[in-house]
C-alpha positions as CSV (number, residue, x, y, z in Angstrom):
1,X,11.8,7.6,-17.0
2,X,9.9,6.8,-14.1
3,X,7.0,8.4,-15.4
4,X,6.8,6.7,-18.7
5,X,7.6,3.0,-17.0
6,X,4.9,3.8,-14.3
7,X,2.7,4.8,-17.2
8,X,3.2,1.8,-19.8
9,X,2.6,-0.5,-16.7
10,X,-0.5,0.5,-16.2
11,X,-1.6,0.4,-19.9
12,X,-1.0,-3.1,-20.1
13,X,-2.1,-4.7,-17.2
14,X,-5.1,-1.9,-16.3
15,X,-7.0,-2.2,-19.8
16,X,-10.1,-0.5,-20.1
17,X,-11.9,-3.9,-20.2
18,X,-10.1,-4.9,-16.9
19,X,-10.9,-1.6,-15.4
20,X,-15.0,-2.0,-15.9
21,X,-15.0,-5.8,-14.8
22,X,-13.8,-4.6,-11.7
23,X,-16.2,-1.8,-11.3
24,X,-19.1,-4.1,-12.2
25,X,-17.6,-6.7,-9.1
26,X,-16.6,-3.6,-6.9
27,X,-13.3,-4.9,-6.2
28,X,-9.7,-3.8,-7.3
29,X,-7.4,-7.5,-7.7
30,X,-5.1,-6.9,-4.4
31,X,-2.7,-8.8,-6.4
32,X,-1.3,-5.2,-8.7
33,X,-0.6,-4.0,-5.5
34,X,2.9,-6.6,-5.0
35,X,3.5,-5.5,-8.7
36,X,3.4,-2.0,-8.1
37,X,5.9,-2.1,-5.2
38,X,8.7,-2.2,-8.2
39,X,7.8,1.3,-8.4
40,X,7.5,2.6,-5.0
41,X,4.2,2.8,-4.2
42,X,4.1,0.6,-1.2
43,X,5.4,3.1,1.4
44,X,8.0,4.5,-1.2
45,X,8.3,7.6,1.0
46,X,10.2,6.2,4.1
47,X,14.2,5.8,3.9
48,X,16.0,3.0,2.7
49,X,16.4,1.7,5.8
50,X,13.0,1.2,6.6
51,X,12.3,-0.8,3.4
52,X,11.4,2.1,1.6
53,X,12.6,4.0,-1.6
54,X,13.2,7.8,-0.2
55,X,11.4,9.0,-2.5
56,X,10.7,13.0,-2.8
57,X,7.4,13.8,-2.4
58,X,7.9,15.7,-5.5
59,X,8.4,12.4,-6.4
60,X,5.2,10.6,-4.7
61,X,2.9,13.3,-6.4
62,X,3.7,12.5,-9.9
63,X,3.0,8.7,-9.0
64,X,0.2,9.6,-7.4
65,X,-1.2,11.5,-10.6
66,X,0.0,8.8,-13.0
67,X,-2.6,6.7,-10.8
68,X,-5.5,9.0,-10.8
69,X,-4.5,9.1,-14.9
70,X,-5.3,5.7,-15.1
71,X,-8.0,4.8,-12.4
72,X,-9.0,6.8,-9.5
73,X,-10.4,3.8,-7.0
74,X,-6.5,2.9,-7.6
75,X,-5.2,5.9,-6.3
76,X,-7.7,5.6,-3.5
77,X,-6.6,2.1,-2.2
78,X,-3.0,3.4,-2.5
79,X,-3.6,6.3,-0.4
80,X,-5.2,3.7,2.4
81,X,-2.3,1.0,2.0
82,X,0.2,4.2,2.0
83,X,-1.5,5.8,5.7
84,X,-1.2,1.6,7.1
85,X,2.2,1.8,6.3
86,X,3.1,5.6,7.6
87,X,1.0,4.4,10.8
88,X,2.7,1.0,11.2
89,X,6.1,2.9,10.9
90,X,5.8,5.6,13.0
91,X,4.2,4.4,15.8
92,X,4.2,0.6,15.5
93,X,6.5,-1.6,18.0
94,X,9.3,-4.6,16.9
95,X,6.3,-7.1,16.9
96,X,3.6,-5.2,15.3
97,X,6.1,-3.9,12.1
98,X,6.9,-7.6,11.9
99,X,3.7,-9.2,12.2
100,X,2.1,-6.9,9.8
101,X,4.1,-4.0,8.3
102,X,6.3,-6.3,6.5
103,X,3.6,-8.3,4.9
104,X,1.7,-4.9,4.2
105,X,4.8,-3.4,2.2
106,X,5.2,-6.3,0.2
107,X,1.3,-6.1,-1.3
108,X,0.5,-8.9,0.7
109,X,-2.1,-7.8,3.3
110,X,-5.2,-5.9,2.2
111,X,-6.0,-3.5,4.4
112,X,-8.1,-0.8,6.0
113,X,-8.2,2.2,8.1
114,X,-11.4,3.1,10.2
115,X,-12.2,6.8,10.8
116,X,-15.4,8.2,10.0
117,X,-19.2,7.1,11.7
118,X,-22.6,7.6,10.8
119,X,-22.7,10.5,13.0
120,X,-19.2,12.0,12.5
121,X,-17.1,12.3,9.3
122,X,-15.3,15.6,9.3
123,X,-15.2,16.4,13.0
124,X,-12.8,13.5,13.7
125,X,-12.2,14.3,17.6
126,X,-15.7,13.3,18.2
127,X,-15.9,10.0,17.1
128,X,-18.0,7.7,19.3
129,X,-16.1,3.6,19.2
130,X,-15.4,3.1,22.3
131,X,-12.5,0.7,23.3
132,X,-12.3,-0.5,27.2
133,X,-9.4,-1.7,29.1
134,X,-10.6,-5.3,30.4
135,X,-7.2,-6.5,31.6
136,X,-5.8,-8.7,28.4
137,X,-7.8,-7.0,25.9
138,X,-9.5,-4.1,24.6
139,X,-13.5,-4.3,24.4
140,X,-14.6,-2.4,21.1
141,X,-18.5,-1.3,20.9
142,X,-19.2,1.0,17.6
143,X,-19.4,1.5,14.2
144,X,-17.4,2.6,11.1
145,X,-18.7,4.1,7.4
146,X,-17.0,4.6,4.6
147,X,-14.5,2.6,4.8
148,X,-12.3,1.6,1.6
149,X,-12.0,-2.0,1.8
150,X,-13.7,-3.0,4.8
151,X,-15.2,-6.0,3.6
152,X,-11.8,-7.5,1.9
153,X,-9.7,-6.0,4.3
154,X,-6.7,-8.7,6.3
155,X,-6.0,-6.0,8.6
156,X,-7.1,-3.0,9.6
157,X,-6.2,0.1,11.8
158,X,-9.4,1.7,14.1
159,X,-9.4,5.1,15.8
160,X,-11.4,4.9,18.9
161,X,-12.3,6.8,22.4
162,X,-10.3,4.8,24.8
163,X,-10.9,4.1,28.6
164,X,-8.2,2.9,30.9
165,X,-6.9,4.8,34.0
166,X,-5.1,7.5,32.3
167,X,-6.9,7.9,29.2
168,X,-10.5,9.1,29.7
169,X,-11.5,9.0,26.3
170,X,-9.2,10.0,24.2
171,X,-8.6,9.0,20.9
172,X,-6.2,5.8,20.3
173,X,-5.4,3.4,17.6
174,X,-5.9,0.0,17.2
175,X,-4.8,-2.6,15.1
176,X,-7.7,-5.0,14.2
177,X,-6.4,-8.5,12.4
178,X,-9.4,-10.5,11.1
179,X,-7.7,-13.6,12.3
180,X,-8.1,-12.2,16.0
181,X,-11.3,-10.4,16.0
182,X,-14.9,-10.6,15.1
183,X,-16.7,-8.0,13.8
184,X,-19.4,-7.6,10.7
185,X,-18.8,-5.2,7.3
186,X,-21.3,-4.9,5.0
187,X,-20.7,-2.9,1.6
188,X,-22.1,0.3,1.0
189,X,-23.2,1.0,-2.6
190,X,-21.5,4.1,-4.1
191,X,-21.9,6.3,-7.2
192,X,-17.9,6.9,-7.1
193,X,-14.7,5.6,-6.9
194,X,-16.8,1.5,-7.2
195,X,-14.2,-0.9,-7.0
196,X,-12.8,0.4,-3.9
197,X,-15.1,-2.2,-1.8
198,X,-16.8,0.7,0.2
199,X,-17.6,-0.8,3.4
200,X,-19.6,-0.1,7.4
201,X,-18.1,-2.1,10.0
202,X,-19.5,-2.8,13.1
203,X,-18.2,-3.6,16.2
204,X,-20.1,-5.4,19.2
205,X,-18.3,-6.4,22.0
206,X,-15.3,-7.5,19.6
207,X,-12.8,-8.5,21.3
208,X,-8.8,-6.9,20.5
209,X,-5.7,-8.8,21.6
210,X,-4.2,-6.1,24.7
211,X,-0.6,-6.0,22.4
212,X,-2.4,-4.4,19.6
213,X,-2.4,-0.7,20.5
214,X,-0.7,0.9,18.3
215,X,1.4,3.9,19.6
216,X,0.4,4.9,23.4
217,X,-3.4,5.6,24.4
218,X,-5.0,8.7,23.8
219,X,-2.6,9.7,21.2
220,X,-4.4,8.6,18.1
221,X,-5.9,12.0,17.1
222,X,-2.9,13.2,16.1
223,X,-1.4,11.0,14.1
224,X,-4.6,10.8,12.2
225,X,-5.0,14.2,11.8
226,X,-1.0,14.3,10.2
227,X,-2.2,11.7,7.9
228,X,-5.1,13.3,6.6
229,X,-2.5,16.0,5.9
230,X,-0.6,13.5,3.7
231,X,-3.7,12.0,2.1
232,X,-4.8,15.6,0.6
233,X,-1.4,15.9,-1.3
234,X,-2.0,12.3,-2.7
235,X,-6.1,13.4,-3.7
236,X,-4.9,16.3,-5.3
237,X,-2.1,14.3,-6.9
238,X,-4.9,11.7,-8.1
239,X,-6.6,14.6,-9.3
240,X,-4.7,16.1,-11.4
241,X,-3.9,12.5,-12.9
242,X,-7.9,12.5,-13.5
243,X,-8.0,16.0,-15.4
244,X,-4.9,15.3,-17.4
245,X,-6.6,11.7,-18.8
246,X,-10.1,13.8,-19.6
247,X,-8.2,16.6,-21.3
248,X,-6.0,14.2,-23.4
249,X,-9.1,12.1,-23.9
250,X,-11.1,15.1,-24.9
251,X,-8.0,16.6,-27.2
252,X,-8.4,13.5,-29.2
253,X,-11.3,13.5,-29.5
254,X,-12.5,16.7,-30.8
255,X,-9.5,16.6,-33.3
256,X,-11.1,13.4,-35.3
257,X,-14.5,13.9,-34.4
258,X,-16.0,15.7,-37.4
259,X,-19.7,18.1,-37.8
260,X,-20.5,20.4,-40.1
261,X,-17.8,19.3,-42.5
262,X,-15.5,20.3,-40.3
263,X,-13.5,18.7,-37.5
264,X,-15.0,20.1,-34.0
265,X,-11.7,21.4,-32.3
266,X,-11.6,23.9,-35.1
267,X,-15.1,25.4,-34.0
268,X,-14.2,28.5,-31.6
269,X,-16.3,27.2,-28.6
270,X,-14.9,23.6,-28.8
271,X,-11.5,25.3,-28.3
272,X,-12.4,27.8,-26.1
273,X,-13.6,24.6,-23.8
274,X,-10.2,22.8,-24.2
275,X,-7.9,25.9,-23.5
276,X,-10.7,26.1,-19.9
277,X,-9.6,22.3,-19.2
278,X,-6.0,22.9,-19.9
279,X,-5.5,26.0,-17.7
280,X,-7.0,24.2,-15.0
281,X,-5.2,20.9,-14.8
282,X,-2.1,23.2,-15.3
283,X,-2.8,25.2,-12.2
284,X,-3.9,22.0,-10.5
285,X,-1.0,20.7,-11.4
286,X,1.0,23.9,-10.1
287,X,-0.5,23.8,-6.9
288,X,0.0,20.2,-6.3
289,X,3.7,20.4,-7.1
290,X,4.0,23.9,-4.3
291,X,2.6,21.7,-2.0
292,X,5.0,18.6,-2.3
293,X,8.0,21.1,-1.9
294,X,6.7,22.4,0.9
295,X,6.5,18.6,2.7
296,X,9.7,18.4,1.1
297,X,11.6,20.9,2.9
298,X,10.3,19.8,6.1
299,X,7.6,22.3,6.7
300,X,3.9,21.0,8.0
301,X,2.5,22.2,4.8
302,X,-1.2,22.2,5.9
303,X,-1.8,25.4,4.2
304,X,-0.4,24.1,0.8
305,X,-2.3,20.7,0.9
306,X,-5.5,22.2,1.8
307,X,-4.8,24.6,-0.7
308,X,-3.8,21.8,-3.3
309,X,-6.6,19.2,-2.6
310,X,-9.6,22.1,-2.7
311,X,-8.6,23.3,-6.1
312,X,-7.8,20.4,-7.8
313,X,-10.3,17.9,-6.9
314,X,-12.6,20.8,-8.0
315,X,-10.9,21.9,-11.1
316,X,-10.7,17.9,-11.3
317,X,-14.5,17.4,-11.5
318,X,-14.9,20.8,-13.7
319,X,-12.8,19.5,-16.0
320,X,-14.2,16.1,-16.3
321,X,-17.5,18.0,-16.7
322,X,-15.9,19.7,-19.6
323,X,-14.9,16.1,-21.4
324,X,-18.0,15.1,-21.0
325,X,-19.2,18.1,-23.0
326,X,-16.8,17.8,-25.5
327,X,-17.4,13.9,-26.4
328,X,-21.7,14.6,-26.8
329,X,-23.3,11.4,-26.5
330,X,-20.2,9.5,-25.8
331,X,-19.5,10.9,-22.9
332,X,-21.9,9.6,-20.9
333,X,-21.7,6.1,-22.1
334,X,-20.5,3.5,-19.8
335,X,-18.3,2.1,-22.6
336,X,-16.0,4.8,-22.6
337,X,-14.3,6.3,-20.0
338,X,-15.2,9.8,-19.7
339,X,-18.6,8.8,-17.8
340,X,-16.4,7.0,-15.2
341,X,-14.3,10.6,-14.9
342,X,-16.8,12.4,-14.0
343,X,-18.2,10.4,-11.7
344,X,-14.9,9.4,-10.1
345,X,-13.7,13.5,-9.8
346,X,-17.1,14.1,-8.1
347,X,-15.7,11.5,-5.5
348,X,-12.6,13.4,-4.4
349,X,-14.6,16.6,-2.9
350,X,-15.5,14.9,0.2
351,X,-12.4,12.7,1.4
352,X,-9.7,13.6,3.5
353,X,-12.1,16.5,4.5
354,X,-14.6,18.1,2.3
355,X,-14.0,21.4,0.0
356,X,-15.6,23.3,3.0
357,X,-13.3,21.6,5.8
358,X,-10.6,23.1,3.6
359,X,-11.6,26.3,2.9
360,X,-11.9,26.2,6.6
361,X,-8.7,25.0,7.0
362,X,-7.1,27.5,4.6
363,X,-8.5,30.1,6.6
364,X,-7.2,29.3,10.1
365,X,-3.5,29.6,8.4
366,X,-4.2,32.6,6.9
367,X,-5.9,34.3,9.5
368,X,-5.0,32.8,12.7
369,X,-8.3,32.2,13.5
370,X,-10.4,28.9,13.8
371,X,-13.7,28.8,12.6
372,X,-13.9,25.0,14.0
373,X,-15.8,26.1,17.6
């Protein structure tokens, strides 16, 4: 029921025509985000208690895929309002959840979370922002790329090497509220995932309230690094949302679309390419769904997600691939949404760590060993 309410939601107010005007302005209306609250996607997975839902993560993956089904820059921005909110929760104080997690959870605040540099994407413990200790506030000298909606962004949540007396450059987090602190962000042009305002933020000298840490200094990598955990179930959720849409699209298609005399889908190699596309979203899907038990019943699941988000981001793209092939010409027209598919799956082999970062990863659980020296 959820499923099918979540579903019919999105077919009426994220029409294909809405969809593309956003594309062409590069920016999702932050507005659908109070709207989809209804269903849980604003921090659905804390308790009750919290101002959450409870949901399973069972659960959270199917919503997750029923947004990469419609429109994979939404399932991006959800993922970043979703890792403010687990942040904000976890490690924020009376003040901070007040000032800013409420307002977050209700749609209210766009946001943005700052992680990756010029110089460092994957390798997260090396990041180079530097944040000083100058009595009533924190100094901030750096820069941030790739960052989903830096530039429209209320609040925002930056990792960066911190220096006080005890903490001699390790990583901590800091909330950054537009109203409090100047910095630039510029958008950054992108062949994916285009109405998720792609931004690089730089910081000179900008100036962050003392109060604004957010959990104690020199504790940030971690809780970073267990969101990132998080945020590869919800890409390969998204993805398997993504393949579903091109296989159903494609299914459609080659039963109408008529050459020869004939309809396609009844040509041996036109099917032979659809049963490819359905065996791999089903296994995506598999995957997905292993790894959301295993968050589920409480275990860190870091082999699972890995495991999850390599294969079905790929099997994602490979499948869009195959849509694209199916549909000929119309595939690759920007009038139809195939062409925005494949582009899009292309997207979700680099975030929350690239397919090698999790092949690597995969192979440290496995094998005991890190290859990360």
């Amino acid at each position: 029921m959820l499923r099918d309410s979540i579903r019919g939601f999105m077919a009426r107010e994220l029409t294909e025509e809405r969809i593309s005007q956003c594309e062409a302005t590069g920016d999702l209306p932050w507005a659908i985000m109070g709207e989809l609250r209804q269903f849980g996607y604003l921090g659905g997975l804390l308790s009750e208690e919290a101002g959450g839902y409870g949901l399973s993560y069972r659960t959270w993956a199917m919503m997750m895929e029923e947004a990469g089904y419609r429109w994979l820059s939404l399932r991006v921005l959800l993922n970043t309002v979703n890792i403010v909110i687990a942040l904000f929760h976890h490690l924020g104080d009376a003040r901070q959840k007040e000032k800013w997690l409420k307002p977050v959870m209700a749609g209210q605040m766009p946001v943005w979370v700052g992680i990756t540099e010029p110089d460092h994407g994957s390798d997260v413990a090396s990041v180079q922002t530097r944040a000083e200790d100058k009595g009533d506030h924190w100094l901030i000298n750096g820069g941030k790329l790739w960052t989903t909606n830096g530039v429209n962004g209320r609040v925002g949540i930056l990792v960066a090497r911190t220096f006080t007396e005890g903490c001699d450059g390790d990583l901590s987090l800091f909330i950054v509220d537009l109203e409090e602190t100047d910095f630039e962000a510029s958008r950054v042009g992108t062949m994916f995932i285009k109405a998720t305002a792609t931004s690089q933020l730089a910081f000179q000298d900008a100036k962050v309230p003392k109060e604004n840490l957010l959990g104690p200094a020199g504790k940030g990598l971690k809780a970073i690094l267990t969101g990132l955990n998080y945020g590869r179930l919800n890409v390969a959720a998204g993805a398997v949302g993504a393949a579903q849409r091109s296989l159903d699209l494609s299914t459609d298609y080659v039963k109408t679309r008529k050459q020869f005399g004939n309809v396609i889908g009844s040509y041996q190699l036109v099917q032979k390419l659809i049963v490819d596309m359905t065996i791999r979203t089903e296994a995506a899907r598999a995957l997905t769904d292993r790894a959301a038990q295993a968050l589920d019943a409480g275990l860190p699941g870091r082999k699972e997600c890995s495991i999850a988000k390599l294969y079905a981001s790929e099997a994602a793209h490979e499948v869009a691939s195959m849509a694209l092939q199916a549909h000929g010409g119309l595939g690759y027209s920007t009038d139809y949404p195939v062409e925005r598919l494949f582009r899009d799956t292309r997207g979700g082999l680099i975030p929350e760590g690239t397919s090698e970062i999790q092949t690597l990863i995969i192979g440290r659980e496995v094998l005991g060993i890190s290859a990360f020296t």
